[in-house]
C-alpha positions in Angstrom: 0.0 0.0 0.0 1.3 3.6 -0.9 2.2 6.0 1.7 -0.2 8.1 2.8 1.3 11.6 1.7 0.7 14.9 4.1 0.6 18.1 2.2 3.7 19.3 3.4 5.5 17.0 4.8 7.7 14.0 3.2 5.6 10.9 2.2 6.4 8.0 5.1 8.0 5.2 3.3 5.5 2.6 1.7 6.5 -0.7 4.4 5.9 1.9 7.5 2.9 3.1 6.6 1.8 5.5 9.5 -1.8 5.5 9.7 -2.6 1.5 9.1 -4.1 0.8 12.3 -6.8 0.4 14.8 -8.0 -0.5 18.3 -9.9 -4.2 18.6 -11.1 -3.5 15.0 -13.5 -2.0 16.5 -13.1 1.3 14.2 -12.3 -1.1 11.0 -15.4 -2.4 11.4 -17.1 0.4 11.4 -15.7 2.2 8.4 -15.4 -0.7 6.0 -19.3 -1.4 7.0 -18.5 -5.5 8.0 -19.2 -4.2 11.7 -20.6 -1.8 14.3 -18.8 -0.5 16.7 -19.6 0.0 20.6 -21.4 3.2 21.1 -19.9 4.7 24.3 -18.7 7.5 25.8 -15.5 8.7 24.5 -12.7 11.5 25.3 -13.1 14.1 22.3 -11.0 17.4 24.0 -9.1 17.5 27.0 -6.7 20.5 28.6 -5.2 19.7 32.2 -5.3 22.3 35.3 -2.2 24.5 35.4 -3.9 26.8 37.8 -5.9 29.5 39.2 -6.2 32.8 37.6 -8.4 36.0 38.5 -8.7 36.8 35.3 -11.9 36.0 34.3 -13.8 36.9 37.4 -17.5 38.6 37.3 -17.1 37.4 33.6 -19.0 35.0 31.6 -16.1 32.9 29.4 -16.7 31.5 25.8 -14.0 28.8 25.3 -13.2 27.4 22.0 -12.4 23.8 22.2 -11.7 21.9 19.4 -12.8 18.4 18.7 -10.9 15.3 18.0 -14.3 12.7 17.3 -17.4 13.7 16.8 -20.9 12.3 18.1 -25.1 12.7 18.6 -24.2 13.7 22.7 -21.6 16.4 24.6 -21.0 15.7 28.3 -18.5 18.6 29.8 -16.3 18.6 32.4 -15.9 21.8 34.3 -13.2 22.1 37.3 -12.4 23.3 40.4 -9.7 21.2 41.0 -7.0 23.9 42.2 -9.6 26.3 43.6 -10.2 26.7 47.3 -13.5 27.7 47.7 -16.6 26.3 46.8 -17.3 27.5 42.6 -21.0 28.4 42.1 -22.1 28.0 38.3 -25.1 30.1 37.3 -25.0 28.6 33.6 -23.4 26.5 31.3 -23.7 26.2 27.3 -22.3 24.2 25.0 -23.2 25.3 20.7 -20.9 24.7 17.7 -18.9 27.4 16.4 -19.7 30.4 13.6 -16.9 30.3 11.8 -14.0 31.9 13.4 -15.8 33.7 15.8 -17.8 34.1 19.5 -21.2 32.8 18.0 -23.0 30.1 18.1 -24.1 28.6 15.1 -28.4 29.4 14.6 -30.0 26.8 16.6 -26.9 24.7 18.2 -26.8 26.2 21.4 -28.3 24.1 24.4 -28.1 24.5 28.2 -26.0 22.0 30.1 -27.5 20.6 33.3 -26.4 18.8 36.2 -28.4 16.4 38.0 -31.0 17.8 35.5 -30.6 21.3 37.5 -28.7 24.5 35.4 -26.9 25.6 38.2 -24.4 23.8 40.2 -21.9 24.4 43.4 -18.5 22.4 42.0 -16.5 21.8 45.3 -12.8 23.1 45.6 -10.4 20.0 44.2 -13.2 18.4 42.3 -14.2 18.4 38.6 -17.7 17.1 37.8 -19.8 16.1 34.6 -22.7 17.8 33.2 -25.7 15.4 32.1 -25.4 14.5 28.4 -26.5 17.2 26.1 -28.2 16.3 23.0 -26.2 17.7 20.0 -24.8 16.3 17.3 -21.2 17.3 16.5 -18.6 16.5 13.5 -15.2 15.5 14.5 -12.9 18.3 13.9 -15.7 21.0 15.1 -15.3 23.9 17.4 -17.5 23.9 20.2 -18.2 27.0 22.4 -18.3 26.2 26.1 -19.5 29.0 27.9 -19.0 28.9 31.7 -21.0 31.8 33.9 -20.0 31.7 37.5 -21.8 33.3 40.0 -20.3 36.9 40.3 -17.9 37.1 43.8 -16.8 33.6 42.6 -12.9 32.7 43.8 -10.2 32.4 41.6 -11.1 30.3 38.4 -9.1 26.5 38.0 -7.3 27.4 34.2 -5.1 25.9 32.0 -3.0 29.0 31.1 -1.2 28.4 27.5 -4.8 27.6 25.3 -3.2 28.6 22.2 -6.3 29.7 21.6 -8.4 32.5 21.6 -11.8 32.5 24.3 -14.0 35.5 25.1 -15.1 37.2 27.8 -18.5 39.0 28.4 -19.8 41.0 31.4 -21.5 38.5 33.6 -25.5 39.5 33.5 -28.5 37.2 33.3 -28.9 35.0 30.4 -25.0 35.7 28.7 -24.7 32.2 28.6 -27.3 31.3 26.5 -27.0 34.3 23.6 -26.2 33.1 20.4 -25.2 36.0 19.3 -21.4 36.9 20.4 -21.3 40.7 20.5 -21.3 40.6 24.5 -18.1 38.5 24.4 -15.7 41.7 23.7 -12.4 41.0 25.3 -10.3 38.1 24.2 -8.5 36.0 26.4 -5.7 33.1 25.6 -6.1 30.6 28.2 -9.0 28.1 28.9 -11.1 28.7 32.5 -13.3 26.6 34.2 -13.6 23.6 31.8 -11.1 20.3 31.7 -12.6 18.3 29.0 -15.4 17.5 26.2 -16.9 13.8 26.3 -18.8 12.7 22.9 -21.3 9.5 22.6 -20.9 7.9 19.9 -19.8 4.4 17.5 -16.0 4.6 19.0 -12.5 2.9 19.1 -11.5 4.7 22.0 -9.5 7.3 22.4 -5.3 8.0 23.5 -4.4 10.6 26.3 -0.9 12.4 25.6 1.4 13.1 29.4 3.6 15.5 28.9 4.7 19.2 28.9 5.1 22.7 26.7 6.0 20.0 24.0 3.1 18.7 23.9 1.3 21.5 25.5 2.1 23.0 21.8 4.0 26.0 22.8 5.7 27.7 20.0 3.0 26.3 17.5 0.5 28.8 15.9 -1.8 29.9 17.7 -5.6 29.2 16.7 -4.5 26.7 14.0 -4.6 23.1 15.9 -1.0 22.2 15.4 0.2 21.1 18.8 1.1 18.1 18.2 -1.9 15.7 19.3 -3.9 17.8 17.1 -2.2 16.6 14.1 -2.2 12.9 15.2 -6.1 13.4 15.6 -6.3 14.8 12.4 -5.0 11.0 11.1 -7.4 9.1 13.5 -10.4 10.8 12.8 -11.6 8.2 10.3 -11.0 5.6 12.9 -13.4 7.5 15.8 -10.4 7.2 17.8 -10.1 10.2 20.3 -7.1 12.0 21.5 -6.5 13.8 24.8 -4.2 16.3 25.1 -2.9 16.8 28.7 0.2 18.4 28.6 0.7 21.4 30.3 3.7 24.2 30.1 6.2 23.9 32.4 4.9 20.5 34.0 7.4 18.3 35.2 8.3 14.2 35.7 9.9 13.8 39.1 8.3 16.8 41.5 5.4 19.4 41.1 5.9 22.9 38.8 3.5 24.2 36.5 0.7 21.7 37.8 0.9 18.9 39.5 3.6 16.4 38.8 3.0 13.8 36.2 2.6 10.7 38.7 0.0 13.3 40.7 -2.0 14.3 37.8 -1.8 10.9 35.9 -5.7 9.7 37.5 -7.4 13.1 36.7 -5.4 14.2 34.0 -5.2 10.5 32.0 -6.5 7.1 33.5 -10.2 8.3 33.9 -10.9 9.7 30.7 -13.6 8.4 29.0 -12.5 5.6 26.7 -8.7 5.9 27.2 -7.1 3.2 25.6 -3.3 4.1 25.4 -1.3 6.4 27.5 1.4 8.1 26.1 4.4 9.6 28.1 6.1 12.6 27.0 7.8 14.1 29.8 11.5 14.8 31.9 12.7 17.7 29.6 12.0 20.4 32.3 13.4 17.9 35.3 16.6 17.4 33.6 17.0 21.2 32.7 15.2 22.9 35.4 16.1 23.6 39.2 16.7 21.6 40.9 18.4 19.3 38.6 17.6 16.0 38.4 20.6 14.1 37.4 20.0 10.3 38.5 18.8 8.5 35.5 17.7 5.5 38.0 15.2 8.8 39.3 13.3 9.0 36.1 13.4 5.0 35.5 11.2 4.3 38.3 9.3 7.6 38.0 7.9 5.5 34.1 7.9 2.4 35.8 5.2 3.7 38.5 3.3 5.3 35.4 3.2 1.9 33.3 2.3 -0.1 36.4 -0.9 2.2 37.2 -2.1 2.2 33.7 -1.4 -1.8 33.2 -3.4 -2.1 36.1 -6.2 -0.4 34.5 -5.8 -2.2 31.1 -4.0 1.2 29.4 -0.9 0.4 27.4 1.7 3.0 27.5 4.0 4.6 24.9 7.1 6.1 25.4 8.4 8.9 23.7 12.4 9.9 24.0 13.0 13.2 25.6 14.3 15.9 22.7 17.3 17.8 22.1 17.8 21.4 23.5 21.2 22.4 23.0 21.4 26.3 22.3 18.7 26.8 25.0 19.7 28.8 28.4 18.9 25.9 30.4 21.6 23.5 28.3 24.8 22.1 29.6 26.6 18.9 28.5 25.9 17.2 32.0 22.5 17.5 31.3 22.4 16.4 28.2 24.5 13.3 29.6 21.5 12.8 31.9 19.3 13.1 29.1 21.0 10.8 26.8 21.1 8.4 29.4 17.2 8.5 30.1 16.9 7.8 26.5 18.7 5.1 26.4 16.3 3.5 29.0 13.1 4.3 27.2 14.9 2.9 24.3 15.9 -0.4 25.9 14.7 -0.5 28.8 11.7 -3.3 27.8 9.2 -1.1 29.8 7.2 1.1 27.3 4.2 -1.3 24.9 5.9 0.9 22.4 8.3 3.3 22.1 8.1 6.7 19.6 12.2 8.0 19.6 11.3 11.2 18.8 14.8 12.3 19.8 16.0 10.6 16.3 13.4 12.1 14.3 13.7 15.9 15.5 17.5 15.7 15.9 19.5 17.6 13.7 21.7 14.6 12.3 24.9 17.2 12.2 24.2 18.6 15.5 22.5 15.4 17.5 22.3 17.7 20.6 20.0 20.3 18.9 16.6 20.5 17.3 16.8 20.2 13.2 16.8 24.1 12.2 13.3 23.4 10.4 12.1 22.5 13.6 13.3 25.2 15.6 11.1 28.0 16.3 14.5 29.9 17.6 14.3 29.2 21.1 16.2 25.7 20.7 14.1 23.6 23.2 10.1 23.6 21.2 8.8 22.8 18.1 7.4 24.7 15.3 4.5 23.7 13.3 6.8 20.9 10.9 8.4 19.7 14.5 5.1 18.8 15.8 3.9 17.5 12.8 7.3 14.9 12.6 6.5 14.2 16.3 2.6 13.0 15.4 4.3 10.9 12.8 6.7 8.8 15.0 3.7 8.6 17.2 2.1 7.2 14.7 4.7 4.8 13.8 4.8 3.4 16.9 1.0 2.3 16.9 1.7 0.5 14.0 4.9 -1.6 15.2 4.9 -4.7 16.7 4.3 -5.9 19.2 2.2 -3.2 20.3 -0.1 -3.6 17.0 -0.6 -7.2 18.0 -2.0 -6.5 20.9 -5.0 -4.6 20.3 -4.1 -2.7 17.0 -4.9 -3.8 13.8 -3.5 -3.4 10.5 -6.0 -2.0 7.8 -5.6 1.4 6.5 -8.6 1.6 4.8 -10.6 3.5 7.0 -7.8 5.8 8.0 -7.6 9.9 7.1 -4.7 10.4 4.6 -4.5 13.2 7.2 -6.9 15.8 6.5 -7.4 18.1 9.7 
């Protein structure tokens, strides 16, 4: 079978064909029509806490979230996971997108409930999950969640680096539910009050992504989709397979810093999403250059072995993804990048991962192996541009498709899989 060929990119080569696979053939069945597959609740949108924020206070908030699967039902998750005080919701809507704007499209807009009840008091460390909204939404579709606390409200749970342009509206009664966006006047670039977007419908499953800035997207363009997940989405749509992105900015392996630590967060942040099927790891960068340092490679080996044991116990497999070059940034030195060599090496090796991506040799720069390819550099020598996530989606991909992984839940048909339209 040919490569499938990205606009853009290099075709992958013809006997490593990227996108050729699929969970239980659940989603080959569906797509080639010899099958159904289960109907269930499945992750469509995810962002993880990074923290509070007073920024949106008094305000009613329109996210934009953007869709990975589609489905006839929405269920939302709103947060108050890092607040301290109880967070009293006066209103809640969910409506696709006009265009590239704060309305709703005519007619879309519905009123999230809880408990069948449009208000709701989330308690302080707690997310919770509206009822199931009747709307029908494409995969790939923006969705508007609007969030209207009650005004006096605390500081609102956020994930800070959206990459992605919300709205804000004086709160007053009713802003929720207006179609019309002309009250949402000031733009904001972080998500508030809302961890993730459930859809019901014919499923595979979906894949949660652990990690940091690299994954968080930082450095991509803004309000195009091209954090990496996104793009691996973008290939998976045709299977319904979901994917999660949890990474947040400055999040760490080994101890808490932007956001809980990966082994804190991995529960809320990865194991109970709806329909999670594989777990994949993407994280150690800011431990090995941050302060403190962490320089024992033994450290970060038992940090993914407690990360693969919790999702093995819950039936998750687990890939691992080799931590990237950074050489040329401010937080570079050659011990450290012995440290991370060496933490490579494991992931590599180590027989712990289902399946390993080695990113590091894709995003390398083959004359410089301690620095990010110059196409792939945004400048600040540790992130990736829009062509580094989009390699970093394709070793991902790669690594679905390898044995033994695919042998032990994915298949091997790529006839039902996007040639990677977004």
């Amino acid at each position: 079978m040919a490569a499938a060929v990205v606009p853009g990119r290099e075709a992958v080569a013809a006997t490593e064909d990227p996108w050729a696979f699929a969970f239980a053939g659940a989603a080959t069945a569906t797509a080639s029509g010899t099958g159904t597959a289960p109907t269930l609740w499945t992750g469509s949108w995810e962002t993880a806490p990074s923290g509070t924020s007073t920024a949106a206070r008094d305000k009613a908030v329109r996210n934009v979230v953007h869709l990975s699967v589609g489905g006839s039902a929405v269920r939302v998750r709103v947060s108050n996971r890092l607040g301290t005080a109880p967070l009293r919701l006066e209103a809640v809507t969910v409506a696709l997108r006009r265009g590239a704007t704060a309305d709703a499209v005519p007619g879309s807009l519905r009123t999230a409930t809880f408990g069948g009840e449009p208000t709701v008091v989330v308690p302080p460390g707690h997310d919770l999950l509206t009822d199931p909204v009747p709307l029908r939404v494409p995969g790939a579709a923006d969705l508007l969640v609007t969030v209207q606390p009650t005004p006096g409200s605390g500081p609102a749970t956020y994930h800070r680096t959206a990459l992605q342009t919300g709205y804000l509206a004086p709160a007053g009664p009713g802003r929720a539910a207006e179609e019309d966006g002309s009250a949402y006047t000031r733009t904001v670039e972080s998500w508030f009050h809302v961890t993730g977007v459930d859809v019901h419908g014919p499923s595979g499953g979906s894949l949660v992504a652990l990690g940091d800035s690299l994954t968080d997207g930082t450095a991509t363009t803004p309000d195009t989709n091209h954090r990496w997940p996104d793009l691996l989405a973008g290939h998976l749509r045709r299977a319904r397979l979901g994917v999660l992105n949890a990474g947040i900015a400055g999040n760490r392996l080994l101890r808490d810093g932007v956001g809980p630590s990966a082994a804190a967060r991995l529960d809320a942040d990865a194991l109970d999403r709806a329909g999670v099927r594989v777990l994949i790891v993407f994280e150690g960068i800011n431990d090995i250059k941050g302060t403190p340092v962490a320089d024992d490679p033994d450290a970060f080996a038992a940090a993914y072995r407690a990360l693969v044991a919790r999702a093995h116990a819950r039936g998750i497999r687990v890939i691992g993804l080799t931590l990237t070059p950074y050489h040329g940034h401010s937080g570079y030195s050659d011990a450290r990048e012995a440290v991370r060599r060496r933490v490579n090496a494991f992931i590599r090796t180590g027989g712990l991962f289902d399946a390993v991506a080695d990113v590091d040799a894709v995003v390398r720069d083959p004359y410089a192996p301690a620095r990010i390819r110059p196409g792939y550099d945004p400048g600040d020598h540790l992130h990736f541009n829009d062509a580094g996530a989009a390699a970093v989606a394709d070793a991902v991909a790669r690594a679905l498709v390898r044995r033994p992984f695919a042998v032990a839940g994915v298949g091997a048909d790529a006839s039902f899989v996007s040639s990677g339209a977004r």
